[in-house]
C-alpha positions, -999 to +999 in steps of 0.1 A: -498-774+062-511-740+061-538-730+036-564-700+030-591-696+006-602-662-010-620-655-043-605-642-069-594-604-064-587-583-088-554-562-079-562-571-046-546-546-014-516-559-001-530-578+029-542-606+001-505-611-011-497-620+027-518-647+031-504-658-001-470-657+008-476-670+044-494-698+034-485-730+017-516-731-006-539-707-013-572-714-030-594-690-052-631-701-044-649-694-078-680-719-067-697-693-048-728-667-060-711-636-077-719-601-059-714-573-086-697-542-076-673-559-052-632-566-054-636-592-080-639-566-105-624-538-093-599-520-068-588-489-058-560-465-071-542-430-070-562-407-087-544-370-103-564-344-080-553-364-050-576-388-044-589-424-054-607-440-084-618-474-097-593-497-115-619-520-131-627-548-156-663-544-179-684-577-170-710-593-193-741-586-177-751-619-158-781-634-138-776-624-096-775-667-093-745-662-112-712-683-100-679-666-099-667-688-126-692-684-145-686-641-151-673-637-185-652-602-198-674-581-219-646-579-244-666-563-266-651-528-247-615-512-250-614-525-216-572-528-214-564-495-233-588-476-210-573-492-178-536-485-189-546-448-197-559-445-158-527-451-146-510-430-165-513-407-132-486-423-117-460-414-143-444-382-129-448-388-091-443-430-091-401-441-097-411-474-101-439-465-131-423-478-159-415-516-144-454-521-131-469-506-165-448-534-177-460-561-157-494-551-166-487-548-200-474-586-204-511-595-182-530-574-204-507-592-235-531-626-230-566-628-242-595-633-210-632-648-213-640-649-176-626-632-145-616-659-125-588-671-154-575-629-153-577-626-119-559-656-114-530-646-143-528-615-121-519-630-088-495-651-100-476-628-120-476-604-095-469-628-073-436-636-095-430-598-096-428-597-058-405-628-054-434-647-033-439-688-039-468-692-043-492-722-045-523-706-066-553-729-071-584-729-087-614-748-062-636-759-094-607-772-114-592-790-084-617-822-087-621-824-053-653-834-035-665-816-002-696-817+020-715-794+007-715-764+037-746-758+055-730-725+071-708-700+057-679-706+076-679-746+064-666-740+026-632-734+038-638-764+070-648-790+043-619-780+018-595-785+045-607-814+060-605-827+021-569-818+021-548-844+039-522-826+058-540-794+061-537-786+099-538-750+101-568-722+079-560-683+079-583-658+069-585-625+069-599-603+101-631-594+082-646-628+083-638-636+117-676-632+135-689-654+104-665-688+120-671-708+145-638-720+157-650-751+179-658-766+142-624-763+133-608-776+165-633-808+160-616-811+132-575-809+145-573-774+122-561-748+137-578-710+130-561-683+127-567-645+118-540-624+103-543-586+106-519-571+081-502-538+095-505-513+067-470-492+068-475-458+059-452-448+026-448-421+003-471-417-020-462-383-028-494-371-017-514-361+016-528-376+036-519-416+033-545-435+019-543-468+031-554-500+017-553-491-021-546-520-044-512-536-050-507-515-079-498-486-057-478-502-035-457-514-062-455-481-077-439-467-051-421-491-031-386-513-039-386-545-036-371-546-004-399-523+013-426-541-006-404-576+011-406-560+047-445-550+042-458-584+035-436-600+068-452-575+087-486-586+101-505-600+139-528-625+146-561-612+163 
């Protein structure tokens, strides 16, 4: 069985939704410390002069011991208005505008007190959106005990090993100098590293900005392109 583990993205780029779809369960790690001003909160989108902004979600200030799950919404802010409004940019140049501002819309229709329970709503709906089966799971509601990791690269080694069947872990090319793979070969799992190939497509302006989140990738592309992008990736 193939699994990865990520936290909790918000709008993540498209390199996220391939591990999801290429894996048989993916995990959102929400038991870790909380760095502000990172993808858990936020994510990048077309912007009208040409360039890129912040697609965000307002946090209730918390301490920097914080947990993931333990963020809450400030809901006290216009929060889902304001982030419908920014994309609003994509009306005249995007064909596919009207569908995604949709599937926003019926996220944005539930009510949110922390990030992780958004974030997650936001996968998996995408996830249906993009015709992907995926296996979305929370670690601190899964009830499972692990060694607790002495290393960085032993949360993901001591979730697998406390998931029979697991024999293969993919992560993303980022994290690859933080692993040390003879751990995981003690341990009969197999470690790979997936390096999505970002495909160039038209996002009716110049020049390409890779890497932006899902959002515009969805706004532009039909299902069948969005299908071929998330089959198209290497192992490094």
């Amino acid at each position: 069985m193939k699994i990865a583990i990520m936290q909790p993205y918000f709008f993540p780029y498209i390199g996220y939704f391939i591990l999801i779809k290429q894996t048989n369960r993916f995990i959102l790690l929400d038991e870790v410390q909380f760095i502000r001003h990172g993808w858990i909160e936020r994510n990048r989108i077309y912007k009208q002069n040409g360039e890129w902004l912040y697609f965000k979600v307002p946090l209730v200030k918390e301490s920097s011991k914080s947990l993931i799950k333990e963020v809450k919404i400030d809901n006290s802010v216009t929060w889902k208005r304001s982030a419908l409004d920014q994309l609003v940019a994509y009306k005249k140049i995007a064909p596919n505008y009207h569908k995604v501002i949709k599937l926003i819309k019926g996220i944005f229709e539930n009510e949110y007190d922390d990030i992780v329970a958004l974030n997650c709503e936001i996968l998996e709906r995408t996830c249906e959106y993009l015709n992907i089966k995926a296996n979305i799971e929370i670690f601190s509601k899964m009830k499972i005990e692990i060694d607790i990791p002495k290393e960085p690269d032993e949360w993901a080694l001591n979730i697998c090993k406390s998931i029979s069947e697991v024999n293969e872990y993919w992560n993303p090319p980022s994290g690859k100098s933080l692993f040390d793979i003879a751990k995981y070969h003690k341990a009969n799992i197999n470690l790979k590293f997936i390096q999505p190939n970002l495909i160039v497509y038209d996002q009716k302006r110049e020049p390409f900005m890779p890497g932006l989140s899902i959002i515009d990738v969805m706004m532009f592309n039909s299902d069948e392109q969005i299908d071929f992008m998330l089959n198209n990736y290497s192992f490094i």
